[in-house]
C-alpha positions, 0 to 999 in steps of 0.5 A: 501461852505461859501467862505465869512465866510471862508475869514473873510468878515463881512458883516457889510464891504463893499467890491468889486469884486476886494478886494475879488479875491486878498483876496481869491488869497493869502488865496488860495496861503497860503493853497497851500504852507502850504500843500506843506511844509507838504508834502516836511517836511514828505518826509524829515522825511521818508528820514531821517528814511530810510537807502539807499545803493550805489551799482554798477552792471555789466554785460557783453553783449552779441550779442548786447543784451543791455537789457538783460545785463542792466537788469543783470546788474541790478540784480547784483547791487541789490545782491551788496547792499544786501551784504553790508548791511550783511556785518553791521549784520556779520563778513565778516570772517562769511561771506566768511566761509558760503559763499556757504550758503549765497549765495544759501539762501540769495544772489540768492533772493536779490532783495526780499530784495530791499524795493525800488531804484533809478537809479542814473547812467548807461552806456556802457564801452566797452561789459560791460553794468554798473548801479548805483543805490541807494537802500533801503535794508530791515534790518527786512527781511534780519535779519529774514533770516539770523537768520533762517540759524544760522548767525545772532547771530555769529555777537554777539560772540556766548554768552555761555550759562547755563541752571538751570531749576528745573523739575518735572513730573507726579509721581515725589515727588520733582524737579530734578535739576542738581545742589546742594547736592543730586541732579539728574545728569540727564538732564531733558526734558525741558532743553534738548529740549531748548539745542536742539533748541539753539544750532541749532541757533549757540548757544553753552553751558557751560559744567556742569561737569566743574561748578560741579567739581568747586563746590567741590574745592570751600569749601565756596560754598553755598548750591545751592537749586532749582527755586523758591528759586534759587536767581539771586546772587546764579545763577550768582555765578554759571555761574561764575563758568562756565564761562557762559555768559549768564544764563537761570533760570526756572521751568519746572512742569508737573501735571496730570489732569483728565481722559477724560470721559470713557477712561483711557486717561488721560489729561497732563498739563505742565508750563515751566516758565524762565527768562534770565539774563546777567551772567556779570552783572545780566541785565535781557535779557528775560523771558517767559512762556508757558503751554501745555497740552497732552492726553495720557495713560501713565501719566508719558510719556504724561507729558514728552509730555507736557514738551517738548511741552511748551519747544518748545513753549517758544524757539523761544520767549527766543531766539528772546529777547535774540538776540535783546538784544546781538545785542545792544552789538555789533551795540549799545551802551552798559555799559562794566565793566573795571578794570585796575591795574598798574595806580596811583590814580594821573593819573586816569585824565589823563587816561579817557582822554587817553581813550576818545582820543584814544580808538574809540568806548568810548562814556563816562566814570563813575568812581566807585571805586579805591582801592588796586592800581585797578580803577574801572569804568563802560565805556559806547561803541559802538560796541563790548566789544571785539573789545574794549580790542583788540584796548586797548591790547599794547597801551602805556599810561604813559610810560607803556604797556596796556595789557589785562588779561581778557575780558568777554561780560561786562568785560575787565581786564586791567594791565598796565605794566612799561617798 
């Protein structure tokens, strides 16, 4: 190595012994420190990205087996910090009901979950060995898991969904679809393989007679065609007629292919394509697509085959956007739509203060419309929607009561009334 070049020495400059070892001394004492700041500046941001738990374990000891109680002890404050941080994903009401659940899937392999910990403090009180620690829980792990055992989305409000999907198999002329004049009652076989999988994972639905009997009451009821030509707006209104919360649009078709060579086998192609949308506001929440293909003799039996495969396929994909979506709901920030009567347009001021002061999760407040003595205004919160309209029911602004009429995911209805 040049250590003349890499210190700046100009061999047109004379230097002594002496002026190079202090040159080289502070270079040496500049690197060392730079490296030293890189490594204490990425330790702080590693730090500032982890999440770390305080948890606290005991555990009795017994024949003066001190280190079978420590590390007991140990075991116990992993199982605590676990459960704290299950306690952000779930209700704690979920959390009691399944307890058994818990317990047998998730607590017995806690420290499964611990990434890494630090002790920060044991001692002896008695025949009780205590330890502290400071824990870091893995979020992505623990989510998977308790996702798997169908509590993870209770956190959510369990959204009601819809299912609209058009299906049409081998030897059909058109789609069937349950919806609209002259449609099939029948459930076809994509969407009865998506019910069976949503609802495993603790999903519920609307029931369908109840959106078709509000069909025939509501005269101005347009004539609901099939995907593709099923509008987003058309959905909607259909999911309003429900009172579904979330709604899946698609199509499920199903195509026979060629005989494999010297058999009557015929090869089966299906394509089931959907896409998810927030029946409050119209957000796109998922979409997904999947094709499979079956061989069989009967072409009408392997395309229901097929259909129920690519159904299969595209489930898990619809589900993990949508959960990813509903949990912003809850632990994020999220737009709720809400609508209050009973406020005069001269105190409209005064009650976006009152609900930026007393109302916990407002994080701001847009104004739309105010017409017919009802203000409208999107809020954006923190948390959840329902959360929200409990913290509003029976609060008093301007000498009147708040209470709540109606709330959906998106949406609080508000009246104020005078005493």
């Amino acid at each position: 190595m040049n250590f003349k070049a890499l210190l700046g020495y100009n061999d047109g400059l004379k230097m002594d012994k002496l002026q190079f070892r202090t040159i080289l001394l502070k270079r040496v004492t500049f690197c060392a420190v730079l490296v030293g700041c890189i490594f204490i500046f990425s330790g702080l941001l590693y730090a500032s990205k982890a999440e770390y738990i305080e948890a606290e374990g005991y555990a009795v000891i017994s024949g003066d087996r001190k280190d079978i109680a420590r590390e007991s002890a140990l075991n116990n404050a992993f199982r605590r910090a676990v459960e704290q941080a299950i306690g952000v994903l779930v209700e704690s009401e979920t959390m009691v009901r399944n307890f058994e659940l818990l317990n047998d899937r998730v607590y017995s392999r806690s420290a499964g979950y611990v990434k890494k910990y630090s002790i920060t403090g044991e001692k002896i009180e008695g025949d009780t060995f205590r330890i502290r620690i400071n824990a870091m829980v893995s979020k992505v792990r623990l989510e998977k898991d308790l996702d798997e055992i169908g509590l993870l989305i209770k956190k959510a409000g369990k959204p009601r969904l819809m299912l609209l999907i058009s299906e049409q198999n081998i030897a059909a002329d058109k789609p069937s679809y349950w919806w609209g004049s002259g449609s099939s009652v029948s459930i076809g076989v994509a969407e009865n393989t998506l019910m069976e999988k949503f609802m495993g994972k603790g999903f519920i639905f609307v029931d369908r007679q109840v959106v078709l009997a509000g069909m025939k009451e509501d005269i101005k009821a347009p004539v609901f065609s099939a995907p593709p030509g099923l509008s987003n707006e058309t959905a909607l209104k259909l999911a309003s007629l429900g009172e579904a919360e979330v709604v899946i649009i698609g199509q499920a078709v199903a195509k026979a292919g060629p005989m494999l060579m010297n058999t009557s086998i015929r090869s089966c192609q299906a394509t089931v394509s959907v896409r998810v949308l927030n029946a409050d506001s119209g957000e796109p929440l998922a979409t997904s697509s999947a094709s499979a293909t079956v061989a069989h003799v009967d072409p009408v039996t392997g395309g229901s085959e097929a259909l129920k495969k690519a159904s299969t396929e595209i489930s898990d994909k619809l589900m993990s956007q949508i959960l990813a979506k509903w949990k912003k709901r809850v632990n994020g920030a999220h737009s709720v739509k809400l609508s209050v009567s009973g406020v005069k347009f001269d105190s409209m001021k005064a009650f976006r203060e009152f609900l930026k002061d007393k109302i916990e999760n407002v994080e701001e407040i847009y104004d739309r419309s105010y017409k017919d003595g009802i203000a409208r205004m999107d809020v954006e919160i923190s948390g959840s929607t329902k959360e929200m309209a409990e913290e509003l029911s029976g609060k008093r602004f301007n000498n009147g009561l708040l209470e709540v009429t109606s709330f959906t995911s998106n949406v609080i209805e508000l009246k104020l009334k005078q005493r």
